[in-house]
N, C-alpha and C positions, 0 to 999 in steps of 0.2 A: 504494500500500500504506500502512496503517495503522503498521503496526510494521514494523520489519527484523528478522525470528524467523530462530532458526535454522532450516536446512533440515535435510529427510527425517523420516523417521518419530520420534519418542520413545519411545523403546522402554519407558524411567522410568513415563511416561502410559500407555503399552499395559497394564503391567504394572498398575500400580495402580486401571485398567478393570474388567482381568480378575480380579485380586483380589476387587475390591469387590462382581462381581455373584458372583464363587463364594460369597461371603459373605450374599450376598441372600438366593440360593436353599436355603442351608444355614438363613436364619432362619427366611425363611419357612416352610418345610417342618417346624421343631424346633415355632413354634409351637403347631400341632396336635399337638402331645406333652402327654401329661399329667407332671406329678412333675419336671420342668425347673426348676432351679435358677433363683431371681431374676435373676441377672446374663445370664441367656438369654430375659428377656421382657421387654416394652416395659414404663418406668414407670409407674407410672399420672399421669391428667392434675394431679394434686392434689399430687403424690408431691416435688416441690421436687428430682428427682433424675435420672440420665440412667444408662442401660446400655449394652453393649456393644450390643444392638442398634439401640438409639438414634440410633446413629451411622454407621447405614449408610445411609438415604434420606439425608443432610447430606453423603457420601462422594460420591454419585451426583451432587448438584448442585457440591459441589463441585468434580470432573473435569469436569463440562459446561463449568464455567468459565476452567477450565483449557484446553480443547479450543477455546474460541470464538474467539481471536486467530488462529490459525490455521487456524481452517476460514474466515472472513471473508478473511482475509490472501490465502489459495488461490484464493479463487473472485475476487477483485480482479486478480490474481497471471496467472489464467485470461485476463482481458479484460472479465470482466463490469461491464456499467452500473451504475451507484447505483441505479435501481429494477430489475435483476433480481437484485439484489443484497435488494433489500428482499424483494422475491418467496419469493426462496428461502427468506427467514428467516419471510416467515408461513405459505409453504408446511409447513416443516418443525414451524411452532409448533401448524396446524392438524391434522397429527398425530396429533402428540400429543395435542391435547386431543379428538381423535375419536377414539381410541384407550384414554385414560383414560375417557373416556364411557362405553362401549361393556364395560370392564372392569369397570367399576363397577356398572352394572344387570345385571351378567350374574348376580349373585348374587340378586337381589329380581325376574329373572324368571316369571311365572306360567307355569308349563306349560298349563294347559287354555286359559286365556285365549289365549295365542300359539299353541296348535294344536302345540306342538313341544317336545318334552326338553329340557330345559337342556343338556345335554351336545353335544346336537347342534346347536343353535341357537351355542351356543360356538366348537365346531369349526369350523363354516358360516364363523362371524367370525374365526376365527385362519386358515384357508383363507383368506378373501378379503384379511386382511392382508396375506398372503403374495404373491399376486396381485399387489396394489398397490405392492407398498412395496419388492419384489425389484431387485434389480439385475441385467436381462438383458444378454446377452451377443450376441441377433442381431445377424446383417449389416444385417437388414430392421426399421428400429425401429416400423414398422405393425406389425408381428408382437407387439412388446413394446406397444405402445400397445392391441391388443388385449385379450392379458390384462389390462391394466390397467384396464382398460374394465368389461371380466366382473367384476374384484374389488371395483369401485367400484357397480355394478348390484347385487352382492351384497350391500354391505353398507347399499345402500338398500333392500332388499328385506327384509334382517335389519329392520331401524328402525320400517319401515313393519307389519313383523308384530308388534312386540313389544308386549310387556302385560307390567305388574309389578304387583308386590305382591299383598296375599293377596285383595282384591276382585277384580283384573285388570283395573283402568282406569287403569292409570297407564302412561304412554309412558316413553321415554326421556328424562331430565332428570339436569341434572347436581349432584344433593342435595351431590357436590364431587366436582372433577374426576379422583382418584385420582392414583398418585404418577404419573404418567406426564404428567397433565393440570396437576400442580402445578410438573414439569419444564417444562414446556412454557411455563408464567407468566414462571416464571422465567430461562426460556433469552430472552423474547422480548425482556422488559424490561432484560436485560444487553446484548442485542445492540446495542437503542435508545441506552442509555447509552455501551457501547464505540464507538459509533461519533461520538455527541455531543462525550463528552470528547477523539476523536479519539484513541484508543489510549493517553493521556498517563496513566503511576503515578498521577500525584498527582491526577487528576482520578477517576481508580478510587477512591481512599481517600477522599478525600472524597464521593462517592455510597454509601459504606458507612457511612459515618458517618450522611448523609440520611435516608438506608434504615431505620436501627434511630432516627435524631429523631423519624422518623416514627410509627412504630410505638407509640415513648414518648406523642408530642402525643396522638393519638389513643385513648390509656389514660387521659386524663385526664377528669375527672367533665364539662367544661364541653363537652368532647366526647362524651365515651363515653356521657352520661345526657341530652344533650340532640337538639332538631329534626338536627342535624348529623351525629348517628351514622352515618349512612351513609358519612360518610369513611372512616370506620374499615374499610370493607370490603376494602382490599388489604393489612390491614397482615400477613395469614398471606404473602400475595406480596412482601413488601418483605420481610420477613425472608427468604426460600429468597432473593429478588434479591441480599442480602446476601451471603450464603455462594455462591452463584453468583460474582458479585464477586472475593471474598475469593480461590478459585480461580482466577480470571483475573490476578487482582495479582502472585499467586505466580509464575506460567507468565510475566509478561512479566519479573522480578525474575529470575527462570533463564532465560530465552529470549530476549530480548529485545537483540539483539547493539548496539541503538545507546544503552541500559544501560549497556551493557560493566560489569559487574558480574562478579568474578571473586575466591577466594579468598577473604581476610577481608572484602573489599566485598563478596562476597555473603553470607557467615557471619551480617555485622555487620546486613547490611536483613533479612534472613529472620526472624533471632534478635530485632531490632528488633519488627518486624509481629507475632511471636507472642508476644512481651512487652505486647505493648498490645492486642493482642486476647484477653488470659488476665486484665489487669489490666481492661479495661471489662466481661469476664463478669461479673469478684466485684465489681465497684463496681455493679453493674445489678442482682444477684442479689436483695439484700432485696426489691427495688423488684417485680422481673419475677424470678419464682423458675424455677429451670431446668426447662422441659417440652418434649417436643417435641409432644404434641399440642396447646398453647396456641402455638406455634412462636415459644417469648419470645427476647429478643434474646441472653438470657444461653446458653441453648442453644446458640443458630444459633454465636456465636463461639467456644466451648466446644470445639463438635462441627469449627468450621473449622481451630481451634487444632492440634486433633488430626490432621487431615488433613492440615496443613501439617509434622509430624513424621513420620509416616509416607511422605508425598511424598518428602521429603529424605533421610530414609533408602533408600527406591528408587531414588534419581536418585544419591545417593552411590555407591553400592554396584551398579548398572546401568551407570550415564553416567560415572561416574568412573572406579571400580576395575573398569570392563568385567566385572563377574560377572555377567553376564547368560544362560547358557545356561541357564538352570532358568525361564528365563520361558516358554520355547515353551509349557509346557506353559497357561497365561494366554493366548495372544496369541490362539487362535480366537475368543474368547469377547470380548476385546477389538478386534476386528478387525470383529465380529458383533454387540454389543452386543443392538441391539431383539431379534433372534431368539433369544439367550441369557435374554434378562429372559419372552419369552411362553413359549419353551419347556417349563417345568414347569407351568405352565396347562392348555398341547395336551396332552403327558402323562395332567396328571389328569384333566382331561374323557373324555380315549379311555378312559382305566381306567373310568370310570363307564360310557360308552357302552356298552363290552362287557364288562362286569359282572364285574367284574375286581378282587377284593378280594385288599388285603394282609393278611397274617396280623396279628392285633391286637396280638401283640406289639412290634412295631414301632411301637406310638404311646405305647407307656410308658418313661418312665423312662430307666437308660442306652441300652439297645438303642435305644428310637425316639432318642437324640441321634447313637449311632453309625449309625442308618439316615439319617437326613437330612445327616451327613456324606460318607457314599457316595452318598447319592443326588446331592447335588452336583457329585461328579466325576464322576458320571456323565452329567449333562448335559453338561457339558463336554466330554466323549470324544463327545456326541452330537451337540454342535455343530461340530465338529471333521469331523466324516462328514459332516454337512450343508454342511460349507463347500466340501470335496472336491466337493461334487453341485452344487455354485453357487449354492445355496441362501445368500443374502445379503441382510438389509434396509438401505435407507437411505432414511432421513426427507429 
């Protein structure tokens, strides 16, 4: 093993899973609102500023990194070798970025060209995820390798039909991987490093440090404007590496029993880490103004800053003062993740497929803020069913 982590589940990290994606599907969903208050829409790329929605794809990588010492720790813990150990980690990386692929042309689909509805071409694909990515429960794992099989034929046979764009000669390509495909950089490239520095804080903080030098050298004219630019192409993945990171720091600084970090020693490192990562924002900020569609460095830490207060307050208030009974209502969705994040997709696709319109009031103003509110919990009481039915993904 890597670290000596506490054992059993974290109930702190469940919560703030499930938090984070009810918070997804609430923006996502407000977006298509009209009359939504600024503090409810992404800044723009120019805008030198960040909102509250801002900071929910940073939330997501965030916990990935949070979650990584411990999923590595398990599966070592397990018995697994060094390369099934690597396995699994590009298993899970290729995923995702098939996953973000596949999410992202689904909107620049042509219908005539591909012979087939978008809505149902969609479904086909969230069907076959399902397939794939479920966790069976047979005696007989021929049985579960089956469908596995079916969902992996499927979603070749999706790839192989598809046509985009408005001529319908364009295949599937990844113009960018979507957020699932940008998780997936960033999960792979963290794993690489947690394992190089061998679990050790200090080699975490200094790879965050790396992460955002990078991104600087590579802003630089001798770079950015010359034969060399091509360097510059991972610096959007260095920085999500970053806050990926920055999450995992956190989790071994609370978890991390051979640490032994307790009371004011943990107070003083937490409080430490988020004084220097609020102090290199504003020292970064003139240089690299806050965006997260430029995903400049001032963001990334900004957006970590905040997720390390919000953490702390769940893990206070969960792991300390044992208030934790109001999390149940979070933990399906934390528990269930991928199936919680595609869920209002499957949703809207079926409403299209069988011609199923909401009344338009619901995309204006308060009513559409307070419909994407409910609609939110409503996913979640519907993942919550689904998880009853076994219905479970893992990467």
């Amino acid at each position: 093993m890597i670290n000596n982590l506490k054992q059993g589940r974290i109930l702190s990290i469940d919560a703030f899973r499930g938090i984070t994606i009810l918070v997804m599907i609430f923006v996502n969903n407000v977006a298509g609102v009209s009359g939504i208050p600024h503090w409810l829409q992404h800044a723009h790329a120019d805008e030198d500023a960040m909102t509250f929605v801002d900071v929910v794809f940073p939330a997501f990588l965030f916990i990935v990194g949070m979650s990584i010492p411990f999923a590595i720790n398990s599966r070592l813990a397990k018995g697994d070798s060094f390369w099934q150990l690597q396995w699994h980690i590009i298993w899970r990386t290729i995923g995702l970025l098939v996953l973000g692929l596949f999410m992202v042309n689904t909107g620049r689909l042509n219908q005539d060209a591909t012979g087939m509805s978008m809505s149902l071409w969609a479904l086909l694909f969230y069907g076959a995820v399902i397939l794939v990515w479920n966790v069976y429960r047979f005696k007989q794992a021929w049985i579960a390798w089956c469908f596995k099989g079916i969902g992996i034929a499927l979603l070749l046979y999706l790839a192989w039909i598809y046509r985009g764009g408005k001529d319908g000669n364009h295949h599937l390509e990844p113009q960018w991987w979507g957020i699932l495909g940008l998780i997936g950089w960033a999960y792979l490239y963290a794993c690489i490093i947690y394992q190089l520095v061998k679990g050790v804080s200090g080699g975490i903080f200094l790879m965050i440090a790396i992460c955002i030098a990078y991104y600087a050298i590579c802003q630089q004219p001798f770079i950015r404007d010359s034969e060399y630019s091509w360097i510059g192409g991972q610096t959007g993945n260095a920085i999500h590496t970053a806050i990926v990171l920055c999450g995992l720091l956190l989790s071994l600084f609370y978890f991390d029993e051979d640490l032994d970090l307790r009371g004011s020693k943990l107070v003083s490192r937490v409080s430490g880490f988020f004084i220097i990562m609020m102090i290199t924002s504003t020292c970064l900020r003139p240089q690299y103004k806050v965006s997260k569609i430029y995903a400049t460095p001032s963001w990334a830490l900004s957006s970590a800053a905040i997720c390390l207060v919000v953490f702390s307050i769940l893990y206070y208030l969960i792991d300390v003062k044992q208030i934790n009974k109001w999390t149940s209502f979070f933990r399906p969705a934390g528990a269930n993740p991928l199936l919680t994040y595609i869920l209002p997709d499957i949703v809207y696709f079926l409403l299209i497929f069988l011609g199923i319109e909401l009344p338009d009031v619901l995309s204006h103003d308060v009513p559409g803020i307070l419909w994407s509110a409910c609609y939110a919990v409503l996913m979640l009481f519907l993942v919550k069913g689904l998880n009853k039915l076994h219905i479970r993904l893992q990467l």
